[in-house]
C-alpha positions in Angstrom: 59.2 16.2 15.0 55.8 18.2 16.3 54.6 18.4 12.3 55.4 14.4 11.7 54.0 13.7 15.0 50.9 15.5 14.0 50.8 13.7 10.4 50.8 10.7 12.7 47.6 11.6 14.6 45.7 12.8 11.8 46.1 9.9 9.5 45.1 7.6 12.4 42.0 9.6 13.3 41.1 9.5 9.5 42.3 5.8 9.8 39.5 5.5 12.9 36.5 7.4 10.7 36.9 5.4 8.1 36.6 2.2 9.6 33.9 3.9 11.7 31.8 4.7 8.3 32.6 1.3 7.3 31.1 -0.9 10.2 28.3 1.5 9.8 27.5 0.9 6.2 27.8 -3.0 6.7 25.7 -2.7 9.5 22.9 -0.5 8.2 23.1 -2.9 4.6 22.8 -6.0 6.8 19.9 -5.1 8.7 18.0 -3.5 5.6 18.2 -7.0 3.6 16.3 -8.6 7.3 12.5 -9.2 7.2 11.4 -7.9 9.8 7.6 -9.5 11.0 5.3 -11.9 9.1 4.6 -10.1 5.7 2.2 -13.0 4.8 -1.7 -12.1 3.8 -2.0 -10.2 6.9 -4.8 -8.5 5.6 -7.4 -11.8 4.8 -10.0 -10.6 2.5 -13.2 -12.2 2.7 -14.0 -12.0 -0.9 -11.3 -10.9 -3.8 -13.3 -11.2 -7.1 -16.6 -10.1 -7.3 -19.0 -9.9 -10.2 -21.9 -8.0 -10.5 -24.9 -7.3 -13.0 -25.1 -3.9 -14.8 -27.6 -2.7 -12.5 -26.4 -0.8 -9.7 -25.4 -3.0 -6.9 -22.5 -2.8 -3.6 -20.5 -5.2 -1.8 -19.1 -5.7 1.7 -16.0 -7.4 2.1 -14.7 -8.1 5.7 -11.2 -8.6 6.7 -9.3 -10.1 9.4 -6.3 -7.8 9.5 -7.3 -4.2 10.4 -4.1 -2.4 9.6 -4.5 -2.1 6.1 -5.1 0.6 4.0 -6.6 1.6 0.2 -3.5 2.5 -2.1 -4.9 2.6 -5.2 -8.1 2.4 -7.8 -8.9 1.8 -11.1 -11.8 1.3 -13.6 -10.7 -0.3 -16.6 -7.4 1.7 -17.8 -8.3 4.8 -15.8 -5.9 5.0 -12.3 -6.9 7.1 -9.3 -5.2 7.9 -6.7 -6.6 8.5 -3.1 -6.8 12.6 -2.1 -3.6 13.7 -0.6 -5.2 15.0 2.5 -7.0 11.7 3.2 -5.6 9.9 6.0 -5.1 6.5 4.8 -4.9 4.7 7.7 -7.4 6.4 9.9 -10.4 4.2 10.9 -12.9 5.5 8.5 -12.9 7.6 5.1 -14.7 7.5 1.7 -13.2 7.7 -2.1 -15.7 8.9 -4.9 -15.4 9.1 -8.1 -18.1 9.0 -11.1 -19.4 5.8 -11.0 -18.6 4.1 -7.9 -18.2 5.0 -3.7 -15.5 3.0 -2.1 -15.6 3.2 1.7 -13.2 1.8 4.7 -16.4 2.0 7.6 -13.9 0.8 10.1 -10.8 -1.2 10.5 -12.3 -4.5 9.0 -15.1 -3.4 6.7 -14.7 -2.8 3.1 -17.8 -1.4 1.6 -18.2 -0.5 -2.5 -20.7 0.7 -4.6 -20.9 1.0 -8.1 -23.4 2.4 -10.3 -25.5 0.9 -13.7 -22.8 0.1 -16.4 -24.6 1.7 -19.0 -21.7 1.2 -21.9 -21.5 -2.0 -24.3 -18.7 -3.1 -22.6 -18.2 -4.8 -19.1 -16.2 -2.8 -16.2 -13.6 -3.8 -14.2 -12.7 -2.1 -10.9 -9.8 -2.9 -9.0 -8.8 -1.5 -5.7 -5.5 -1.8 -4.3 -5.0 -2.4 -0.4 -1.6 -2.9 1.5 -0.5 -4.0 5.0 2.6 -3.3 6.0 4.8 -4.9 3.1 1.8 -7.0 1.9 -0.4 -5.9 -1.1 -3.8 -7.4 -2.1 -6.3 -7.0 -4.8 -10.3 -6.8 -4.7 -11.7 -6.8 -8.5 -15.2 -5.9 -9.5 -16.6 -7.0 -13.1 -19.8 -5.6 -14.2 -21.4 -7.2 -17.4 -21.8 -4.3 -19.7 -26.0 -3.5 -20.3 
């Protein structure tokens, strides 16, 4: 009676876990499929396309949101990623690379530089920025010289 008693116990514990693990699942795949906050253009670039000469030039875009961050770079089919030690979202920082300086001078300034395009054929740079779960675009085109 003690052994059937204890058969008893067990499978309701195991009974009690499992519906346990269950509520916890639904719950956790409920609350994953909510949008949490306003994931509109929170970051409000004043400028997404510019174009520039082949000469040297810069740009500097403002923004209204100031919790975004630089995610990604390209010049025409190269891709650069930002320096694993560089803090993303701190206030300031610079990315360099051959032919151009792209700089986050504070929480609203985008500054970047370029230098001559001295090939036949026009650049395009593209920096990616994101906010939260929104993801924006600036695009530089430099005629070619």
């Amino acid at each position: 009676m003690i052994i059937f008693g204890t058969i008893i116990i067990n499978a309701m514990n195991r009974l009690l876990v499992n519906r346990v693990l269950f509520l916890f699942i639904v719950l956790y795949t409920s609350a994953s499929c909510i949008r949490y906050g306003d994931w509109d253009d929170n970051i409000n670039l004043s400028v997404r396309s510019v174009k520039f000469d082949a000469h040297a030039d810069s740009v500097v875009i403002t923004t209204k949101g100031s919790g975004w961050w630089i995610t990604d770079v390209s010049v025409d089919s190269a891709y650069y990623v930002l320096p694993v030690g560089l803090n993303q979202q701190a206030d300031n920082y610079a990315f360099t690379k051959d032919c151009f300086v792209i700089e986050r001078r504070n929480r609203k300034t985008l500054f970047i530089k370029v230098d001559a395009n001295t090939a036949y054929n026009q650049r395009i740079i593209t920096i990616g920025l994101e906010s939260g779960d929104y993801f924006d675009r600036v695009i530089i085109t430099q005629k070619s010289k």
